[in-house]
KENU-516904 format. One record per residue (C-alpha): y, x, z; residue in three letters; residue number from 1. Coordinates in pm, 1 decimal. Each point is the difference from the previous one (the first is absolute). Example, Ala and Ser with C-alpha at 12.3 -4.5 7.8 and 13.67 -1.06 7.14 Angstrom:
<recs>
{rec {-450.0,1230.0,780.0},"ALA",1} {rec {344.0,137.0,-66.0},"SER",2} 
</recs>
This chain:
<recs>
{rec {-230.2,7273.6,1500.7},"UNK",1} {rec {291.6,169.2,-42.2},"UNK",2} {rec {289.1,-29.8,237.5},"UNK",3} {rec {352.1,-162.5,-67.0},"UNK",4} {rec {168.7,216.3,288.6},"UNK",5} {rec {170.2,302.2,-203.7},"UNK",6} {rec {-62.8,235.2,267.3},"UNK",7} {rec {-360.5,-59.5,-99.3},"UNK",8} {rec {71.9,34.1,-342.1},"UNK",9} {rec {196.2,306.2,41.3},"UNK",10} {rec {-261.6,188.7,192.8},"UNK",11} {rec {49.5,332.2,145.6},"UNK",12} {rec {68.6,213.9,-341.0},"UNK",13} {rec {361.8,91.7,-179.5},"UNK",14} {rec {154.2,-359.8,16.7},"UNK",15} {rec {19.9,-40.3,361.1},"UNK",16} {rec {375.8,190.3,-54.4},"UNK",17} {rec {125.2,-266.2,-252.1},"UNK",18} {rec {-12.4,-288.6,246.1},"UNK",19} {rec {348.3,4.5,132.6},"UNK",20} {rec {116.7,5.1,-391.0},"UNK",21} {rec {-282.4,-271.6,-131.3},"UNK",22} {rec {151.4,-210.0,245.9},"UNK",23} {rec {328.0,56.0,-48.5},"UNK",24} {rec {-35.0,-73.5,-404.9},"UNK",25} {rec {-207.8,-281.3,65.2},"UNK",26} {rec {-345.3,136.3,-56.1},"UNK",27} {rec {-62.0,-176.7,305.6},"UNK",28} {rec {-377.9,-166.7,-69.5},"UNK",29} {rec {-331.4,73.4,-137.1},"UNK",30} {rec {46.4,-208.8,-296.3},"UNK",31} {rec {325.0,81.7,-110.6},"UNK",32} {rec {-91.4,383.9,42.6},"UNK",33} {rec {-315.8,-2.7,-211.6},"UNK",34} {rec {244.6,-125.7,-279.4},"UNK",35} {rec {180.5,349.6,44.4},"UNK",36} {rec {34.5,177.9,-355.0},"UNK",37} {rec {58.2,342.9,-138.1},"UNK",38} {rec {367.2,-103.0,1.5},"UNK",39} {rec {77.8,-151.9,344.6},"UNK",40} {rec {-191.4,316.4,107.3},"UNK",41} {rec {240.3,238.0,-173.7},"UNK",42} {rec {292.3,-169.8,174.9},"UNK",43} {rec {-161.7,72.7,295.4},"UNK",44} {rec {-47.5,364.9,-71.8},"UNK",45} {rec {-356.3,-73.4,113.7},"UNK",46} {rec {-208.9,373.3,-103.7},"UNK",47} {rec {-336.0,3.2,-174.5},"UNK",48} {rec {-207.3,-59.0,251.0},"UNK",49} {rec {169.2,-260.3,134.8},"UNK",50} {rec {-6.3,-165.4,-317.6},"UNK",51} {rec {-370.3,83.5,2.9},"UNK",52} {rec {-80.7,-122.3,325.0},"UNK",53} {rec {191.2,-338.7,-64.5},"UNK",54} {rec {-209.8,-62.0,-312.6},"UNK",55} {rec {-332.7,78.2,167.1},"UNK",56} {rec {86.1,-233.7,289.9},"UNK",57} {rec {144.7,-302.3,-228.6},"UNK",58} {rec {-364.3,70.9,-200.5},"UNK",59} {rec {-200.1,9.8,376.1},"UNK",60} {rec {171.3,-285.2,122.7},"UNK",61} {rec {-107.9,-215.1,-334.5},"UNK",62} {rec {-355.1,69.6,86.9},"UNK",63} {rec {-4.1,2.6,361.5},"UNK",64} {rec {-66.3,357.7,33.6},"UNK",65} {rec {292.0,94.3,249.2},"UNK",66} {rec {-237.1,234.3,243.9},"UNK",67} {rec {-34.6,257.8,-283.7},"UNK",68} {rec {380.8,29.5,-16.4},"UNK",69} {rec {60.5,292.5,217.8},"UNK",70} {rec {-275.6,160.9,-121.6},"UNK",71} {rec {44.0,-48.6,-409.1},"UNK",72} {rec {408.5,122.5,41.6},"UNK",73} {rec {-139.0,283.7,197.6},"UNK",74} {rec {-164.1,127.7,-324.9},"UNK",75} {rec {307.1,44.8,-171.1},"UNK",76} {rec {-144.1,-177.9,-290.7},"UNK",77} {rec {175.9,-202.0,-175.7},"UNK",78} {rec {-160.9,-412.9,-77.8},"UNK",79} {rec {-136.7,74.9,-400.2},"UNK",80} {rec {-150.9,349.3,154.5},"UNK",81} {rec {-187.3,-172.3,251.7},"UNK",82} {rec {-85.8,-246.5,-213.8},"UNK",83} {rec {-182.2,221.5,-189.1},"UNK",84} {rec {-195.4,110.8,266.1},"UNK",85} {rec {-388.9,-54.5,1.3},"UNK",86} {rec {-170.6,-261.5,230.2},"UNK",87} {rec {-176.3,296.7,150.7},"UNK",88} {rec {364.5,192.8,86.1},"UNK",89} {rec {100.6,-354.7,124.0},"UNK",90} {rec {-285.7,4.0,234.0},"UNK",91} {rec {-37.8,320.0,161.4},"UNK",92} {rec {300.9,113.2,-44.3},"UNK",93} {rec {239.8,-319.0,141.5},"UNK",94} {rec {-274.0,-132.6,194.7},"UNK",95} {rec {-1.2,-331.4,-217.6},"UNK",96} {rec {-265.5,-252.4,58.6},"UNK",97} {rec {-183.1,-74.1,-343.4},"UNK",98} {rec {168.0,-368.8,-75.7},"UNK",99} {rec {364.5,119.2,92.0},"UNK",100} {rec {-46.3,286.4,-272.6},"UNK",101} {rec {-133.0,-305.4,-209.9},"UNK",102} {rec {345.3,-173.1,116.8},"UNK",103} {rec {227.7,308.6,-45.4},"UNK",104} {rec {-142.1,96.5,-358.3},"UNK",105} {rec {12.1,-362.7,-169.5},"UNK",106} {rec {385.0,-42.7,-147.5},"UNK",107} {rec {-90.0,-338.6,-127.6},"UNK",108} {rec {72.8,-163.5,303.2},"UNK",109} {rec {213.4,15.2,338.7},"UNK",110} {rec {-34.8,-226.7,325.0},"UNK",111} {rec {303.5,-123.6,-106.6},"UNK",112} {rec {-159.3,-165.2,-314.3},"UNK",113} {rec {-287.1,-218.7,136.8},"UNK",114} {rec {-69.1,-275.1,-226.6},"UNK",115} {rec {-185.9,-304.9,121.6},"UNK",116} {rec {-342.8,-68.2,-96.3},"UNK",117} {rec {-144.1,-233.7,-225.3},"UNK",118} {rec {-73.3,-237.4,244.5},"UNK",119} {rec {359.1,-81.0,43.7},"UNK",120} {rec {108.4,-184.1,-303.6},"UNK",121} {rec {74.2,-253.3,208.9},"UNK",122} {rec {55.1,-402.3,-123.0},"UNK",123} {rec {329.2,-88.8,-204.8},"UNK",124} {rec {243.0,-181.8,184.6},"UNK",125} {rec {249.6,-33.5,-236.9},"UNK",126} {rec {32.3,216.2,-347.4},"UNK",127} {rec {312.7,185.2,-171.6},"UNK",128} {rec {112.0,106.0,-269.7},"UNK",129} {rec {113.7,335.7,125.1},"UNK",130} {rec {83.1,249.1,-284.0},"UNK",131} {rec {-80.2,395.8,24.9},"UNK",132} {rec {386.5,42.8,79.0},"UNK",133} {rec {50.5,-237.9,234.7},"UNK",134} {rec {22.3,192.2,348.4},"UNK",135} {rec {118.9,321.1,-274.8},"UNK",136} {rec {281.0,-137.0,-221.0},"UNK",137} {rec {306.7,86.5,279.2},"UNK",138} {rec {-212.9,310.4,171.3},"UNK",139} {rec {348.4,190.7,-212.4},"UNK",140} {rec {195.4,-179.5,239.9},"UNK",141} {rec {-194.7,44.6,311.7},"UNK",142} {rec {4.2,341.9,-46.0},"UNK",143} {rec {353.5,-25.4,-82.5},"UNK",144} {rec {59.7,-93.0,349.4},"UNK",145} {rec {-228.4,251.0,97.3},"UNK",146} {rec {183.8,278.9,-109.0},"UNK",147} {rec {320.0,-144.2,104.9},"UNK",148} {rec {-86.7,-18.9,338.9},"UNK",149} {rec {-146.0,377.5,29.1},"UNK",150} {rec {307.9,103.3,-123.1},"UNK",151} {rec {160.2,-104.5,248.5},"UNK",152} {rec {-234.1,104.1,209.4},"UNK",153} {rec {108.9,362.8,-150.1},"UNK",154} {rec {-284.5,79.4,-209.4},"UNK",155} {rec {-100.0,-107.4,-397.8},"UNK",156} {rec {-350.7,-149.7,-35.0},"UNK",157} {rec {-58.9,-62.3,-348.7},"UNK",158} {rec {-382.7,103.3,-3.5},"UNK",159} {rec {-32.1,-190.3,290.5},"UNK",160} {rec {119.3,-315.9,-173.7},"UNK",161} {rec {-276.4,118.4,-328.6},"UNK",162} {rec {-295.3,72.8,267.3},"UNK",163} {rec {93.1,-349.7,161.5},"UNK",164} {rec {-8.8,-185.1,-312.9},"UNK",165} {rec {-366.0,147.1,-90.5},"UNK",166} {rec {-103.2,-131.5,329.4},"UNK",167} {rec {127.3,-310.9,-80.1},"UNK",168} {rec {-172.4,-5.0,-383.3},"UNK",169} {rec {-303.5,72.5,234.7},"UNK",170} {rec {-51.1,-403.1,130.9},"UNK",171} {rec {138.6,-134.9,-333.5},"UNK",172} {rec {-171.7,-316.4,-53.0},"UNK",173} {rec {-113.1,-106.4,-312.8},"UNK",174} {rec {33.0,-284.0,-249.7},"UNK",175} {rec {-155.5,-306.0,133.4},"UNK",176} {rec {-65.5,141.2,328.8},"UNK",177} {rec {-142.8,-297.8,291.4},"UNK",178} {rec {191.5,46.9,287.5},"UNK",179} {rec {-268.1,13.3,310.7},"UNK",180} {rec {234.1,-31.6,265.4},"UNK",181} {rec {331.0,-268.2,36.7},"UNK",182} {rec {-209.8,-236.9,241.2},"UNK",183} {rec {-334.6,151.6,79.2},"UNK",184} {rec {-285.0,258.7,-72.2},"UNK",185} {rec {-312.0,-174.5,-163.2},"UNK",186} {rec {-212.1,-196.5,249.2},"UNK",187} {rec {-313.1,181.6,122.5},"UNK",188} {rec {-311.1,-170.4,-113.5},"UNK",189} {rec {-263.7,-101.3,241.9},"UNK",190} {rec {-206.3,298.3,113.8},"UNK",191} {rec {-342.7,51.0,181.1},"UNK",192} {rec {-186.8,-227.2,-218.7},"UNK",193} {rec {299.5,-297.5,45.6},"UNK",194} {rec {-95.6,31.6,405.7},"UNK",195} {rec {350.0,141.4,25.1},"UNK",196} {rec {311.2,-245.3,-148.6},"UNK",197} {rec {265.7,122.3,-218.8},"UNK",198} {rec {357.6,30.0,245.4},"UNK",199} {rec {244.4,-303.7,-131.4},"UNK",200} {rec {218.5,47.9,-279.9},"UNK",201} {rec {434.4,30.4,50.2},"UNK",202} {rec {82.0,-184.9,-330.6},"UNK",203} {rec {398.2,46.3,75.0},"UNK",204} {rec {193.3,305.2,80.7},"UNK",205} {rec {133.5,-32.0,340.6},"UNK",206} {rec {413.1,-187.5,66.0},"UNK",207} {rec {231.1,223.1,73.0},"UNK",208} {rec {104.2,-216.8,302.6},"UNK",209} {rec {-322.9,120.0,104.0},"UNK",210} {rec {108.1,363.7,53.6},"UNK",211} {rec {372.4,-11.0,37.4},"UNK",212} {rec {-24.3,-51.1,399.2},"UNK",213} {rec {-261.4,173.6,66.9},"UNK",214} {rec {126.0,261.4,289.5},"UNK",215} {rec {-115.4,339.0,-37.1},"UNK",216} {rec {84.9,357.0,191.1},"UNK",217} {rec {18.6,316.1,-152.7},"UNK",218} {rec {-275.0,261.1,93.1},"UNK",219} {rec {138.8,315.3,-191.0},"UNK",220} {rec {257.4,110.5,-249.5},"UNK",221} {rec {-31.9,56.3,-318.2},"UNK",222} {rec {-128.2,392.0,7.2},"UNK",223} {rec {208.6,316.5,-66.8},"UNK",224} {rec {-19.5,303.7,72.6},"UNK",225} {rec {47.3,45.6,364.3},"UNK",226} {rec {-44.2,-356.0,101.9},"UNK",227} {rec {-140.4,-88.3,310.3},"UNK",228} {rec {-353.1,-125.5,-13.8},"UNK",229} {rec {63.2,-330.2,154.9},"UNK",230} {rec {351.1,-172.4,106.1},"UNK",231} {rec {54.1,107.7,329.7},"UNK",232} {rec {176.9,-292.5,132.5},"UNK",233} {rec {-151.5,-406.2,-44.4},"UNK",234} {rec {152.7,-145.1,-293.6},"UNK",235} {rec {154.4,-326.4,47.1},"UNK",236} {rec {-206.3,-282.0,-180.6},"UNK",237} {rec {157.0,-112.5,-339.0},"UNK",238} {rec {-14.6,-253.4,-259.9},"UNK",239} {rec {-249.6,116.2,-336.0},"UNK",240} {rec {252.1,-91.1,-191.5},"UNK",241} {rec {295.9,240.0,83.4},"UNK",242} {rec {-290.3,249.2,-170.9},"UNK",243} {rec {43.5,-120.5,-303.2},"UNK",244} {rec {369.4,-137.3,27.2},"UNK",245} {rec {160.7,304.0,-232.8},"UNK",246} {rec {-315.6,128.0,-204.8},"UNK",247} {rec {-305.5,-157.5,-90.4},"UNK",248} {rec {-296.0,100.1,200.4},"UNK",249} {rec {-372.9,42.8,-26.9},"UNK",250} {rec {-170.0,-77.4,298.3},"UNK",251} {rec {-364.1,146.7,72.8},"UNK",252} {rec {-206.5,-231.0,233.2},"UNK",253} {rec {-223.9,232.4,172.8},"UNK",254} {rec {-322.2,-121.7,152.6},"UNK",255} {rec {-72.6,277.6,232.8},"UNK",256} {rec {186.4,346.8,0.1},"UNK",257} {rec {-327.3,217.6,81.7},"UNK",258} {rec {-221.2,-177.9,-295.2},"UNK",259} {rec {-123.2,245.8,-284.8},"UNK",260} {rec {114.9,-216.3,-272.2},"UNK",261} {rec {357.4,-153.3,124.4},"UNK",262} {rec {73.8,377.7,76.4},"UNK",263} {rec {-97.1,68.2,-319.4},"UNK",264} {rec {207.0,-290.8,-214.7},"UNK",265} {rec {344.6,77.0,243.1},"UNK",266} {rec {-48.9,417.2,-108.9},"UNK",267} {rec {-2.5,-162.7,-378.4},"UNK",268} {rec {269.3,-216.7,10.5},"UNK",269} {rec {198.9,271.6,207.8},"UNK",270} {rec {-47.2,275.2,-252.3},"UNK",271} {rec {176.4,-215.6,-279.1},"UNK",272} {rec {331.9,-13.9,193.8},"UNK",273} {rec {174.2,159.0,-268.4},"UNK",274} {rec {-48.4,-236.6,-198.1},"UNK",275} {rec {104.5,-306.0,194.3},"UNK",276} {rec {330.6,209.5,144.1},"UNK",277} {rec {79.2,5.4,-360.9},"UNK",278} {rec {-5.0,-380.4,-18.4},"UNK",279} {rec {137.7,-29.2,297.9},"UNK",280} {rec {-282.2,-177.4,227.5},"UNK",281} {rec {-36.0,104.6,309.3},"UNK",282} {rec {-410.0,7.3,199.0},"UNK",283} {rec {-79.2,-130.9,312.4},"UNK",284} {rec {-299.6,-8.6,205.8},"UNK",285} {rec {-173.6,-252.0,204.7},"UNK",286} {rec {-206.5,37.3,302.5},"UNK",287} {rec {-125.5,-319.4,210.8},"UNK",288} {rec {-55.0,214.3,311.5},"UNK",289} {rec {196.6,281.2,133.9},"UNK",290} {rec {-245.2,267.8,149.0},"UNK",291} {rec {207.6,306.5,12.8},"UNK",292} {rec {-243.4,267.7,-45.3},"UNK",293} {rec {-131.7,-228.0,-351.5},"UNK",294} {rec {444.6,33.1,-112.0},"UNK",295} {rec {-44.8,349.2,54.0},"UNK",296} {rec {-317.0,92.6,-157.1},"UNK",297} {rec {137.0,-266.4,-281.9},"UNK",298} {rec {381.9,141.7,-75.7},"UNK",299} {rec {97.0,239.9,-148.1},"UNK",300} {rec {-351.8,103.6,-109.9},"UNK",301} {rec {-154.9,-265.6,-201.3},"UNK",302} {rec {405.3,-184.0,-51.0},"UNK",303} {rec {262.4,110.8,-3.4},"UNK",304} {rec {212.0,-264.8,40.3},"UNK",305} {rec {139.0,-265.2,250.5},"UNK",306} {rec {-270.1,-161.6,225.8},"UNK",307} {rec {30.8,-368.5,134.2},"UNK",308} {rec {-142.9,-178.1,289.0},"UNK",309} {rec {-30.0,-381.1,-120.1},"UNK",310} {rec {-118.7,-89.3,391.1},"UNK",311} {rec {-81.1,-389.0,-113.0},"UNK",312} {rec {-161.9,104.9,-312.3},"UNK",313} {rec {209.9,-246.9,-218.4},"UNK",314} {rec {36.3,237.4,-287.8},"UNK",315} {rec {-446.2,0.5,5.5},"UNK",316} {rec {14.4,-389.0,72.9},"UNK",317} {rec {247.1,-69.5,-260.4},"UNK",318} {rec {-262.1,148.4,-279.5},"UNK",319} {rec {-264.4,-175.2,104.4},"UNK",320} {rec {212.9,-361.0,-65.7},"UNK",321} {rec {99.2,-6.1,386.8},"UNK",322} {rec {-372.8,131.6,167.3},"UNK",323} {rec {-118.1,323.4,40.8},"UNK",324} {rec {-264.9,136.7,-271.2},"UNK",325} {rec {-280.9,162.0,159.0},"UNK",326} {rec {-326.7,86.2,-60.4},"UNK",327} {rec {-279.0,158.0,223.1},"UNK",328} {rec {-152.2,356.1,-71.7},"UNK",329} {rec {-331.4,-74.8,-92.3},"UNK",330} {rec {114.8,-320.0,-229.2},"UNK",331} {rec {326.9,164.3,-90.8},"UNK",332} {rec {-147.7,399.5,-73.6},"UNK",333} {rec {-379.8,15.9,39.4},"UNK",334} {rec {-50.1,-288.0,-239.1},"UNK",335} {rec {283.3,16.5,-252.4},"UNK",336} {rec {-97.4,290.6,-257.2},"UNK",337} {rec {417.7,-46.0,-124.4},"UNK",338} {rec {108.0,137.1,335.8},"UNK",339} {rec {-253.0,271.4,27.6},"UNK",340} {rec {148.1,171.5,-283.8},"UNK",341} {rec {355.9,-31.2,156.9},"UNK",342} {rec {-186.4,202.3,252.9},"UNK",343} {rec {-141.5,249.4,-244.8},"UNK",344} {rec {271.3,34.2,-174.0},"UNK",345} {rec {259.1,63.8,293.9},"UNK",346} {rec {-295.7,256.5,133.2},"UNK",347} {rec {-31.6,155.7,-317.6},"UNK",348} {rec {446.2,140.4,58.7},"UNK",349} {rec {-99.0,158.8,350.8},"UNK",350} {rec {121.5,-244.8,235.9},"UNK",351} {rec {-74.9,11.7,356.7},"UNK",352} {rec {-43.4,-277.6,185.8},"UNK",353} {rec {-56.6,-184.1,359.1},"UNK",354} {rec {-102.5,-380.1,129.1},"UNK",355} {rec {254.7,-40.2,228.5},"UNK",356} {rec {188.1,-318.6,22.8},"UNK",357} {rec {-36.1,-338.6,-198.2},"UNK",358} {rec {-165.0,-9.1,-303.5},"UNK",359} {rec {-105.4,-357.0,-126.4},"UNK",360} {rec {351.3,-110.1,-91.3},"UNK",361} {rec {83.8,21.9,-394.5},"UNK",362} {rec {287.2,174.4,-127.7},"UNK",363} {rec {167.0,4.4,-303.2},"UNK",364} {rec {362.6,45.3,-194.0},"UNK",365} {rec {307.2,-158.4,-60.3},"UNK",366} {rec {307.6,90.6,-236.9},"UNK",367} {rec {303.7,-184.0,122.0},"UNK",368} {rec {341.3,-45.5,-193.7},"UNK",369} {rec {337.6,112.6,141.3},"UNK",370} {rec {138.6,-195.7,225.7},"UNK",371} {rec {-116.4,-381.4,-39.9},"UNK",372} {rec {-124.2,35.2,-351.9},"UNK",373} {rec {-372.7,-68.5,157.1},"UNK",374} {rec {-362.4,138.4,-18.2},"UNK",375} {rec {-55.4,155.3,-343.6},"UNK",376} {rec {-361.7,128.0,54.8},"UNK",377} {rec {-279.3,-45.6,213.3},"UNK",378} {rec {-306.0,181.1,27.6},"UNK",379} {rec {-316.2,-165.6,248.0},"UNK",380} {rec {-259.3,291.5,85.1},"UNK",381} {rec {-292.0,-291.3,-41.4},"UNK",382} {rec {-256.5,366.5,37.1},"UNK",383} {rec {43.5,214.2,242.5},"UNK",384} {rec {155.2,310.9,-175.7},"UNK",385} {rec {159.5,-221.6,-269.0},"UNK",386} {rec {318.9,165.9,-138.4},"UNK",387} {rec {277.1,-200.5,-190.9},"UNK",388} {rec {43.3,198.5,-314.0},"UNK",389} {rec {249.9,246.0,-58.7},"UNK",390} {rec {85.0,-74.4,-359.0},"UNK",391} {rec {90.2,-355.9,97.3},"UNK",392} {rec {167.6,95.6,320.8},"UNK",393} {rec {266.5,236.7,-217.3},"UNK",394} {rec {59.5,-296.0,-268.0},"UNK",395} {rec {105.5,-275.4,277.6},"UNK",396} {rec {193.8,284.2,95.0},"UNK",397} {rec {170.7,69.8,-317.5},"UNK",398} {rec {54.4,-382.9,-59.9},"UNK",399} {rec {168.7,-38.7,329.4},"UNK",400} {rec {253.2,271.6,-143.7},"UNK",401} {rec {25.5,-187.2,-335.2},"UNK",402} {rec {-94.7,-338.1,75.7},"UNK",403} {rec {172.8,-192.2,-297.8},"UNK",404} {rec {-176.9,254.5,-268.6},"UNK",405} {rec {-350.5,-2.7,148.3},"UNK",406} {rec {-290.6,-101.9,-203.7},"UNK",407} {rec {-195.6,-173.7,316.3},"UNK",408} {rec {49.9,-336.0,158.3},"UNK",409} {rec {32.0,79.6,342.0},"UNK",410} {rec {-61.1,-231.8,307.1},"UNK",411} {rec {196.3,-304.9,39.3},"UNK",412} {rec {133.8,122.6,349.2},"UNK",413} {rec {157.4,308.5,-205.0},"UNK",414} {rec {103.9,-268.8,-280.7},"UNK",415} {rec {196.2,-239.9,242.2},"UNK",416} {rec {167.6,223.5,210.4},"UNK",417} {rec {163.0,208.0,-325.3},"UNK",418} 
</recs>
């Protein structure tokens, strides 16, 4: 899959030169730079084929194709022209295997757009009313603040403000819409003939006095260009909730850093950072065992973000109503069709993987409210593979910015604590 590091991105073709100025501007991530338009290149005084290289990589990078990069700029083509190349051109020409020119020739859909399947409309736990506009109606004033805060960065971004708010119509959720997440995913139904019991259901999202305490140490930064791979010197322990004391915070529970499919949900969620910089919630990873050569293969590649070591597991125990979910392989993956097309699925984007480390413990998401405002969200991956979706994820979101206009009851640990 393709990498978060923006050396990787960059490659070895005309855009290695901008670095110093990318990073001086603030085109200092992957996500941020594939947002790049026609007019933040101009102030740049980025030339044609820079302009052409950056939209053939943004285009690779949807559709895991980074390791035709080099090769593709080399033309000299420009993204429609190659487009219109033939399979066969594709082929011999770029050395494409015959399901990546499958991959690079379908514009319908992007790595970045994986919907879930079917088999996860998952059981109501509670229902809203949520209108069309709800996560929409102040996107003018998000973007407001947007452009506010480039400018005084030193550069205007008003297409970057329209391209973020099509990315946003992108997870609107609809009229009546069942929320599947707020306490758990649906409960997996007894498999192998009933030989093999359904896991117990979590029928209340976690307290926040649950999490606030929970001591944590920082494995890596949040990455930029030029950061250091891992923090050189051991971070002091600290308390979860100084992570969330300023901004609220989305915290990713990972189960094991080398699996196929929690690679594969972290490069999702990771790709959409955009999107929750423009509401202002920051991400955070979880990892219940620190095996340094699993950080590294794990950050900046497949997230980009910061990494946490949760040494007790509290943040795991804490969604499982104070016990640690697990589930075996055979029960958990061999027998359970739902989590063997997670696996599919996070095969089908070109993730690597290994089966190093601990992998029986569940993981899952929380959102959490500035400072003591509590747990607004919580996601329970009852399948292996099981992702809490994105839609959902960016309306708790926008509530948290506008709780006393939002459409959706939210948890009575957010509801107390306002």
């Amino acid at each position: 899959m393709a990498s978060f590091a923006i050396e990787d991105f960059i490659g070895n073709g005309s855009l290695q030169g901008l670095l110093p100025k990318l990073l001086e501007v603030g085109w200092d991530n992957v996500p941020t730079l594939k947002t790049m338009n026609v007019d933040d290149m101009n102030e740049l005084n980025m030339t044609h084929r820079q302009k052409d290289a950056l939209e053939i990589r943004s285009y690779l990078h949807n559709r895991a194709l980074m390791q035709y990069a080099d090769m593709l700029e080399e033309s000299g083509k420009s993204l429609p022209e190659l487009l219109k190349l033939t399979k066969v051109d594709l082929t011999t020409v770029y050395g494409m295997k015959r399901g990546h020119v499958a991959r690079f020739t379908d514009r319908t859909t992007t790595s970045g757009g994986v919907t879930l399947p079917e088999a996860y409309n998952l059981q109501v736990s509670r229902r809203t009313a949520s209108r069309n506009e709800s996560l929409y109606k102040d996107i003018s004033a998000v973007t407001s603040r947007k452009q506010t805060m480039t400018r005084s960065l030193g550069r205007t971004n008003t297409a970057y403000d329209v391209s973020l708010e099509q990315s946003m119509a992108d997870f609107k959720i609809k009229d009546g819409h069942v929320f599947k997440g707020i306490i758990a995913s649906m409960p997996d139904e007894p498999r192998a003939c009933g030989c093999v019991q359904a896991t117990p259901v979590i029928e209340n999202v976690a307290p926040y006095s649950s999490i606030e305490n929970i001591s944590v140490q920082k494995l890596t930064p949040e990455y930029k260009i030029g950061t250091e791979r891992l923090v050189k010197s051991k971070s002091p322990p600290m308390k979860a909730s100084e992570l969330w004391r300023d901004k609220p915070a989305v915290i990713i529970c990972i189960r094991r850093p080398g699996c196929i499919m929690c690679r594969a949900e972290a490069h999702q969620l990771y790709a959409k950072k955009p999107i929750f910089d423009a509401l202002g919630v920051q991400l955070f990873a979880v990892l219940h065992e620190q095996i340094e050569a699993e950080v590294k293969d794990f950050w900046p590649r497949y997230w980009g973000g910061v990494v946490l070591f949760d040494r007790s597991m509290e943040f795991y125990k804490s969604l499982g109503g104070g016990n640690l979910l697990k589930d075996k392989f055979i029960s958990g993956f061999l027998f359970n069709p739902r989590a063997i097309a997670n696996y599919k699925r996070a095969k089908s984007m070109g993730v690597e993987q290994n089966f190093r480390g601990e992998g029986e413990i569940k993981g899952g998401l929380y959102i959490v409210g500035r400072g003591k405002s509590g747990i607004a969200y919580q996601f329970i991956e009852r399948n292996f593979g099981d992702w809490a979706p994105h839609a959902e994820v960016f309306e708790i979101c926008h509530q948290l910015q506008n709780p006393q206009g939002s459409q959706l009851e939210l948890p009575q640990s957010i509801q107390q604590r306002d």
